[in-house]
N, C-alpha and C positions, 0 to 999 in steps of 0.2 A: 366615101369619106363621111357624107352624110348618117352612116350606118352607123358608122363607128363610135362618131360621138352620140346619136343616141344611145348605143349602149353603154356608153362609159357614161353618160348620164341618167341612164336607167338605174347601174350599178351604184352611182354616187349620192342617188336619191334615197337607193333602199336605205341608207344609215339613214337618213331622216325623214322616214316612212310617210314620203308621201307619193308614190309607186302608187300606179290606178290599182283599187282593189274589189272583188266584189265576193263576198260571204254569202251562201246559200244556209238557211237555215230550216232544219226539221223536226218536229217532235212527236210520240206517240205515244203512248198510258198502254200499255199492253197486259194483262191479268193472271201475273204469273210470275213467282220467285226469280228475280236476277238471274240464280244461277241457273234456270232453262234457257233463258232468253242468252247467255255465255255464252253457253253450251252450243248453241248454234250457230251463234255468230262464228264460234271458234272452229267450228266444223267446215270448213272450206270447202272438202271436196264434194259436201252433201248442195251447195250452193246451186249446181244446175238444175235442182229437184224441185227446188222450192220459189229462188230469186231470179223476178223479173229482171234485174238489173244490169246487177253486175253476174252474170251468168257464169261466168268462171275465171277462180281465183285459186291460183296453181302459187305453189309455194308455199313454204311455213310461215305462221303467225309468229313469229319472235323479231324480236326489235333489230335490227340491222340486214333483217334478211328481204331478200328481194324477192318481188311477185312478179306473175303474167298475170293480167285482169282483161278480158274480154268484157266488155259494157256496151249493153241495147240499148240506147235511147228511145225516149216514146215516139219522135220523129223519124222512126223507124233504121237510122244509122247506125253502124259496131265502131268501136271504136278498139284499137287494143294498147294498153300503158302497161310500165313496167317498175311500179311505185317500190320505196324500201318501209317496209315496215318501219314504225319511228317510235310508238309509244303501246304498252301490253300493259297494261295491270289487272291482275284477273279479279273479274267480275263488274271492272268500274269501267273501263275504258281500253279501244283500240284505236291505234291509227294508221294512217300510212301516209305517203307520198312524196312527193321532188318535183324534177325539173331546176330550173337556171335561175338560181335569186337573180329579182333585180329583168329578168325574162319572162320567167314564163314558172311560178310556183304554187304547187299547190298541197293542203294537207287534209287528208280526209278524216272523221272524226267519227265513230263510234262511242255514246257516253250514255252508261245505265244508269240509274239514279233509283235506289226501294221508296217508293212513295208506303209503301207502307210493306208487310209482311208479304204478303200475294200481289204485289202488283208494282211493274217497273217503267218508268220513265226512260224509253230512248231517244237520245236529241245525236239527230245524225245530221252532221253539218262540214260545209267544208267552206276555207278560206283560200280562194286564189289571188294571188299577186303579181305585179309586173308590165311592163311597159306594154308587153303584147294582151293584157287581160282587154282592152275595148274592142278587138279583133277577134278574140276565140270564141267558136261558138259553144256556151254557157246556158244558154237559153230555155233546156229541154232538162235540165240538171236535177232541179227541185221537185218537178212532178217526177223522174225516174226514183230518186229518194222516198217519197210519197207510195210510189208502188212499192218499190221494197218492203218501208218500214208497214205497208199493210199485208205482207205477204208475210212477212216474221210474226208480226203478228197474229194471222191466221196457224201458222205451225208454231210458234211458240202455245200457245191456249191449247190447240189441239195434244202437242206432245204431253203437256201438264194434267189436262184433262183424262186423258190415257193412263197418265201413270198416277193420279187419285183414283181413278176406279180400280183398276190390280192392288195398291195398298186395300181399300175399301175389301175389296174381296177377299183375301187375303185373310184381314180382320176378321170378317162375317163366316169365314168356315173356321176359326177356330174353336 
């Protein structure tokens, strides 16, 4: 019974958002036009080549569609969810995630930002909510984030860098 009404008061709270919550937040300056840094985000399948993290992310990027996401944490556990796609705008932003408002929710957040012509801001961040957020272990989140966003990194620069020298070349023997 006890259960019960914590849930229906878990539920009754979300309209007046004050549901335990806790935001992870991440950011990177990465040196390389938006649209590489897309381009790879959006590449899913190419994800176990490159990302520590979330090592595999089966499923289409379009908004309503559902994933399998296999995630390594740095404390060395897998974990496996099975988020829906929620927000796509190409070049600016992806997201994904679910779970049980009021439970157990969370939305994961992919957001570029051109700091200027060659050079993009990624702030990867995610907001969980819910009466179970002081119990889930959360802890190991931000540094897994951390290696991602320096592994994109590293291949986003690299892929750019590639394809300036082929132009470059390109150029130089006409």
């Amino acid at each position: 019974m006890k259960f019960i009404l914590a849930i229906l008061g878990g539920v009754a709270l979300t309209g007046c958002g004050i549901l335990p919550q806790k935001n992870i937040y991440t950011e990177i300056d990465i040196h390389t036009p938006r649209q590489v840094v897309w381009e790879i985000l959006m590449n899913n399948k190419s994800y176990p080549t490159w990302n520590p993290y979330h090592v595999v992310v089966e499923g289409q990027l379009k908004v309503g569609e559902q994933l399998s996401l296999v995630i390594h944490k740095p404390n060395n556990s897998e974990i496996h969810i099975k988020p829906w796609v929620m927000d796509v705008i190409e070049f600016e932003l992806l997201s994904w995630g679910g779970g049980v408002t009021g439970i157990f929710h969370g939305k994961h957040v992919f957001e570029l930002q051109s700091i200027n012509e060659f050079t993009t801001r990624l702030i990867h961040r995610e907001t969980f909510s819910g009466i179970a957020i002081p119990f889930a272990e959360l802890d190991t989140i931000e540094e897994g984030y951390n290696l991602m966003n320096e592994a994109l990194k590293r291949r986003a620069e690299a892929n750019f860098n590639m394809q300036k020298r082929t132009i470059d070349t390109i150029h130089s023997s006409k």
